[in-house]
N, C-alpha and C positions, 0 to 999 in steps of 0.2 A: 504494500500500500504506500502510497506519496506519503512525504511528511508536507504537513498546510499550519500554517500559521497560528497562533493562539489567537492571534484579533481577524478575526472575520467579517469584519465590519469598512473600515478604515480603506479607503479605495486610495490607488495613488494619485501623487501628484509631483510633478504636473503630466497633463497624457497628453503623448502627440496626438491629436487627428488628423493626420494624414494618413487616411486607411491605405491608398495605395503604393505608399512608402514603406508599410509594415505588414506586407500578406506574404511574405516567406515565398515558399513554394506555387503561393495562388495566384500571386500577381499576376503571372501569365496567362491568368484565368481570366481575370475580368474582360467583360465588354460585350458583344452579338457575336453570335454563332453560329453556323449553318454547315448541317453533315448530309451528304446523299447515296450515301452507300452503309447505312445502317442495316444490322441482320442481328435479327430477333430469333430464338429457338424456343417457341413455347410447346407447353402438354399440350395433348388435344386425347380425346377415348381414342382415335385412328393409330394417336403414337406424336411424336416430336412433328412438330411443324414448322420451317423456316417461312419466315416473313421480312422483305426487309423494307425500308422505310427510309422517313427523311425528316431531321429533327432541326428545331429552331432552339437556340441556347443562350438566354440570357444571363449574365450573373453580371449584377452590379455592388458598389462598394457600399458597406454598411458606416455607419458612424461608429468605432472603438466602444466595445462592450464591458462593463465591468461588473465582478460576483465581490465583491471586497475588494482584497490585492491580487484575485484576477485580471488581466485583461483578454480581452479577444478580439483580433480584427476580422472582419470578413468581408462575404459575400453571398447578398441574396439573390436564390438562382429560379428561374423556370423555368422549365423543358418541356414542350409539347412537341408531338410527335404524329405524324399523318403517314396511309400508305401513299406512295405515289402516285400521283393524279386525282388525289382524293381529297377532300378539304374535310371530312368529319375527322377529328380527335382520336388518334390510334393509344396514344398514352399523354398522360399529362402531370407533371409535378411540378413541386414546391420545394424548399428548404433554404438551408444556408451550407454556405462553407465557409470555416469558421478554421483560425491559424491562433495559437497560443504559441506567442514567442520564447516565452520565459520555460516552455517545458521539451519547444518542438513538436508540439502538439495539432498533428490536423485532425478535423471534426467536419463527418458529412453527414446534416439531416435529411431524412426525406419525408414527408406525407405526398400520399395517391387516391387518390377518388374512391378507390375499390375499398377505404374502412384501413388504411394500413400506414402507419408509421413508422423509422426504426432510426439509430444513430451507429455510425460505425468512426473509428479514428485509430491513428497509429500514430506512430513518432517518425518524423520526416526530416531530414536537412533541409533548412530553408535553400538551396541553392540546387536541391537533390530535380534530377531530370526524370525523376519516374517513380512510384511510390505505391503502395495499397495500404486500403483501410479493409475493418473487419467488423461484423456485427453478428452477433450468437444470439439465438433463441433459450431466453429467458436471463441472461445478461441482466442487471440492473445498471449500468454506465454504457456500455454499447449494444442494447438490446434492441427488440425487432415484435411491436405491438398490433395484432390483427384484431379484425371484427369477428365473432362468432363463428359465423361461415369457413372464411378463411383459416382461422385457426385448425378446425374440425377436417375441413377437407384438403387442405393443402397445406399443411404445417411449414410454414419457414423454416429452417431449420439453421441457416449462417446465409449472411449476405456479404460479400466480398466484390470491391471495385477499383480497377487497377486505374492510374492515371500514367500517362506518357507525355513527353511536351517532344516536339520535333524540331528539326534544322531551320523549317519554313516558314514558322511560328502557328503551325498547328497544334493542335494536341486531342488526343484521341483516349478514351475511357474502355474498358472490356469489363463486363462484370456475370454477375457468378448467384446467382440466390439458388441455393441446394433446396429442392423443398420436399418433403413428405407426403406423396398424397393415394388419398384413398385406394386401394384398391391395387397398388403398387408396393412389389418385395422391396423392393430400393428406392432410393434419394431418386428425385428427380434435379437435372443440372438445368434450370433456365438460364439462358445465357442472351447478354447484347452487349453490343458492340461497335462504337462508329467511329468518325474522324472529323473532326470540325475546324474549320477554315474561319476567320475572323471576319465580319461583314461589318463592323461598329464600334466604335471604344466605347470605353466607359461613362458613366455618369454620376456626380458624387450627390449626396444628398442633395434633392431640388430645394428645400429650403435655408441651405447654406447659400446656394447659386443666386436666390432670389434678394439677398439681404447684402449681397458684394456689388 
């Protein structure tokens, strides 16, 4: 277990705000994104079905986060996702991605439409070209929370997502949700996978922007 502080109260001072001076690893994350060669392997009763797709990727800078003498920088992200030639919503999320300098600490939230939450993180070198996080079913720090349904028939079991940054200044994600589901001797490995090309930079807080 970490050792933390006796005064858990007490935030520092003074904190930079300049989130994208201090997102380690993520820096090269922020801004618009677009991948067109995404491939999805989900269950289906039939067996594994590939689908692949075409995702839009936003992560913008957060304002500097603090738990006491915490801090945290990030980035809030959305991802929605369509098949090809299709405009209805193939997947859709939320979260942040979140950098603790003081431990090397990266942190990826997700929430999904489908009833399901989960947090995954590992220890990264801020300067590191490629990194995974990890999240376990039933975790209380990096755990992985479903709706009833979900729980029952498709047990998550570990969600694992790799990150890569490239020569070009792309960067490309592969991930990995192991899951349990009915009716099956074995894990099932959902897997996706894309590569996203930069279309936008960033944007800092609009109400900072509003006030200079």
């Amino acid at each position: 277990m970490p050792k933390f502080p006796t005064d858990i109260y007490t935030e520092p001072s003074p904190l930079d705000g300049n989130t994208l001076a201090n997102l380690g690893p993520l820096r090269r994350m922020a801004g618009l994104w677009r991948g067109e060669k995404g491939v999805d392997v989900k269950p289906k009763a039939q067996g594994p079905k590939t689908q692949v797709y075409v995702e839009h990727y936003e992560l913008q800078p957060i304002d500097p986060q603090t738990n006491g003498l915490q801090v945290l920088y990030g980035l809030r992200y959305h991802t929605y996702i369509h098949k090809p030639g299709l405009t209805k919503m193939y997947h859709d999320q939320v979260g942040y991605w979140l950098w603790e300098p003081a431990t090397s600490t990266v942190m990826h939230t997700l929430a999904i439409p489908r009833g399901q939450v989960a947090m995954a993180s590992g220890q990264v070198a801020a300067d590191a070209d490629s990194f995974e996080l990890v999240a376990t079913h039933g975790s209380l720090v990096n755990g992985i929370v479903s709706n009833p349904f979900i729980e029952h028939a498709f047990t998550t079991l570990e969600w694992r997502i790799g990150v890569a940054f490239h020569a070009d200044g792309s960067w490309s994600y592969d991930q990995d949700t192991v899951m349990q589901i009915q009716g099956l001797a074995e894990p099932f490995h959902h897997t996706d996978r894309n590569r996203l090309s930069k279309i936008g930079e960033p944007s800092p807080n609009p109400l900072a922007l509003a006030e200079e």
